[in-house]
N, C-alpha and C positions, 0 to 999 in steps of 0.2 A: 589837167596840166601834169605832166610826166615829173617826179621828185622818189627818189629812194629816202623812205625813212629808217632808222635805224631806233630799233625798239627794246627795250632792254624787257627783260623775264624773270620770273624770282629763281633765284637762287638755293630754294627750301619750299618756303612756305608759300601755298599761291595766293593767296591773300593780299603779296605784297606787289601783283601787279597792278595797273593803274588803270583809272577808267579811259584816260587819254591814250593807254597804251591799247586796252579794249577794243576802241571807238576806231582806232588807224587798222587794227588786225580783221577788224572785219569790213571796213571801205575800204583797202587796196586791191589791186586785181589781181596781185599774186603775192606770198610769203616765199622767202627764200630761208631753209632751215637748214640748220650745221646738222642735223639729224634727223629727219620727218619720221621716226618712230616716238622720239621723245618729243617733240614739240606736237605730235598726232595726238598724243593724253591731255597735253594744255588745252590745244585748241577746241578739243572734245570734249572737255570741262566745262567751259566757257562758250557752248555754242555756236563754233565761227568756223562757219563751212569753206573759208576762203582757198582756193588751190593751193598747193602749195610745190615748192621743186627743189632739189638739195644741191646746196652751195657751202663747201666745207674748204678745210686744207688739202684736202687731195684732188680736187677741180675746180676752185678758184680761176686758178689761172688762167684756165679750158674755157671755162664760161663766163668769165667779165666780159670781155668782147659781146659776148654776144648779149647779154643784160645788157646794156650800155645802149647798141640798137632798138633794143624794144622800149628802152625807155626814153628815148628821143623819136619813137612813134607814137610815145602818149601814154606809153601804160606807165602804171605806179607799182612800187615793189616795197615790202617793207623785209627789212633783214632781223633775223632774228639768231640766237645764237641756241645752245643747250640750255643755259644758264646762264642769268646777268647780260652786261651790259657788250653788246657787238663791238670788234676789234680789242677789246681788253684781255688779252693771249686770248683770243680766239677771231674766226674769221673776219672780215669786215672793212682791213683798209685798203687790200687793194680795189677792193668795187669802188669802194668811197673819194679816193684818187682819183681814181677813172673818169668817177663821175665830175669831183670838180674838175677836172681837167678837160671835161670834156662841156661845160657851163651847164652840166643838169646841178636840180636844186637838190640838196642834202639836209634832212633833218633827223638831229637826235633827240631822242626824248628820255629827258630826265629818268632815271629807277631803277633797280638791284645793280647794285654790283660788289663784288666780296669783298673788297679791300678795304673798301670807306667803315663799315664797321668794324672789322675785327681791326682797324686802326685806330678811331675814336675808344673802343673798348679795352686797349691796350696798357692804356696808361703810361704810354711812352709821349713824350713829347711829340706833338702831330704840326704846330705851326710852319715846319718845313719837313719834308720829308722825300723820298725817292722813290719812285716803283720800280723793281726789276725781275714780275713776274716769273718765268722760271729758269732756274741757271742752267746754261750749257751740261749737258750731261755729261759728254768728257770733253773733247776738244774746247778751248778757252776756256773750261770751269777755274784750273788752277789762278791762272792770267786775273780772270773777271774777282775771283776773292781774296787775291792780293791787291788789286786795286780798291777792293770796299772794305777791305779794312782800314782806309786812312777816311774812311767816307764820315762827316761828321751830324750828316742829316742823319735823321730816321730813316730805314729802311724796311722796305715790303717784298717779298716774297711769295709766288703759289708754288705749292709742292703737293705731289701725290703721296700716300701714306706709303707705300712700299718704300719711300725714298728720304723719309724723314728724317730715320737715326743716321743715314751718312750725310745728309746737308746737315743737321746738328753738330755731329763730329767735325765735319769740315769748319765749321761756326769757330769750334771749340780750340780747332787747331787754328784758323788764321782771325778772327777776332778775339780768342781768352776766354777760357772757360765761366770770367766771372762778368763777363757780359749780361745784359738784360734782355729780354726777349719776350716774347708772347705769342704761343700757337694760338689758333681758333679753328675749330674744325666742324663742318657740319652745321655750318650756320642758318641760322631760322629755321633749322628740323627739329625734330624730337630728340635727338641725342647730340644737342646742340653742346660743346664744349668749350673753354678757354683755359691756360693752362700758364701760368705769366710766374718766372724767377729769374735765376742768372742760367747761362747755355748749359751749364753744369745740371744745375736740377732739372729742369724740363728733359733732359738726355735721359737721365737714371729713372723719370716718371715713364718714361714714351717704351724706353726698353724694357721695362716690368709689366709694362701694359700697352701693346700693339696699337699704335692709330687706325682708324676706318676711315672712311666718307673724302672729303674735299677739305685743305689745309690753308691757312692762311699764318702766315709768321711775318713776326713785326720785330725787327731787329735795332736797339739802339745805336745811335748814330758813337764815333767815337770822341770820348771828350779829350 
């Protein structure tokens, strides 16, 4: 019976992927990977000879159409991303649209994704909270952090390190330097860090000592 699964990946450590997620990657009849270089080491790890064909942001588009046919022929596909959990800033919902829209069966399975830890790890109030993944780089950046600064949830953010002291700065200027916050970078690797004060000090840490790796910031809501 034809169903896209949607399989989440560790985000660091491979350890943290699942035997459920295991068991789907090697009975499907094809993998669709945001990257078949980096998902070729996973799979190669792990044993799992399954095909594989690349489905990212730059041919999405090009190719749901045509997934959507073969999978209303009976083949099965599991989506995978680089890292963590599909469609979470990364590839995933338009095939997954498609697919409900088109009455194919869609399953996701539980496992990695960045945000859930370095949010529980934050110390910031998590009972409500917001995702907004990663901000406009210029067009609507200013717009999107005038409006979140009235925002009174918790706040989530992904940011690349090259870009961390100006979304800080920007932090500093429309939410206040004595705001609360908490970077996490490099989660479940070896130079796994968290880094938690007001926008002020995390700024003056980050610009004494360059960020690396994948960034996760958790920004207090406003009280």
């Amino acid at each position: 019976m034809s169903k896209l699964y949607l399989v989440p990946t560790p985000i660091g450590n491979l350890e943290d992927i699942t035997l459920r997620a295991l068991k789907v990657l090697k009975e499907v009849d094809y993998i669709l990977a945001e990257d078949t270089r980096t998902s070729g080491k996973l799979l190669k790890h792990f044993d799992i000879a399954t095909p594989m064909q690349s489905h990212h942001m730059h041919n999405e588009h090009k190719t749901v159409e045509t997934i959507v046919k073969r999978l209303q022929s009976g083949e099965t596909f599991a989506l995978i991303s680089d890292a963590g959990t599909p469609a979470i800033s990364d590839p995933g919902f338009l095939l997954t649209r498609a697919c409900v829209q088109n009455n194919i069966e869609v399953e996701c399975l539980p496992g990695a994704t960045a945000f859930v830890p370095a949010l529980v790890n934050s110390g910031l109030p998590n009972d409500k909270f917001v995702f907004e993944g990663f901000l406009p780089v210029k067009k609507g950046r200013q717009t999107r952090l005038q409006f979140l600064a009235e925002e009174t949830r918790t706040m989530i953010f992904y940011e690349s390190p090259h870009k961390l002291l100006k979304t800080l700065a920007n932090f500093a200027e429309y939410f206040g330097e004595e705001r609360q916050l908490s970077v996490s970078r490099e989660l479940t690797k070896l130079f796994e860090e968290t880094k938690r004060g007001t926008v002020k000090e995390v700024l003056s840490y980050y610009t004494e000592k360059p960020p690396k790796g994948e960034i996760v910031i958790v920004v207090e809501g406003k009280k």
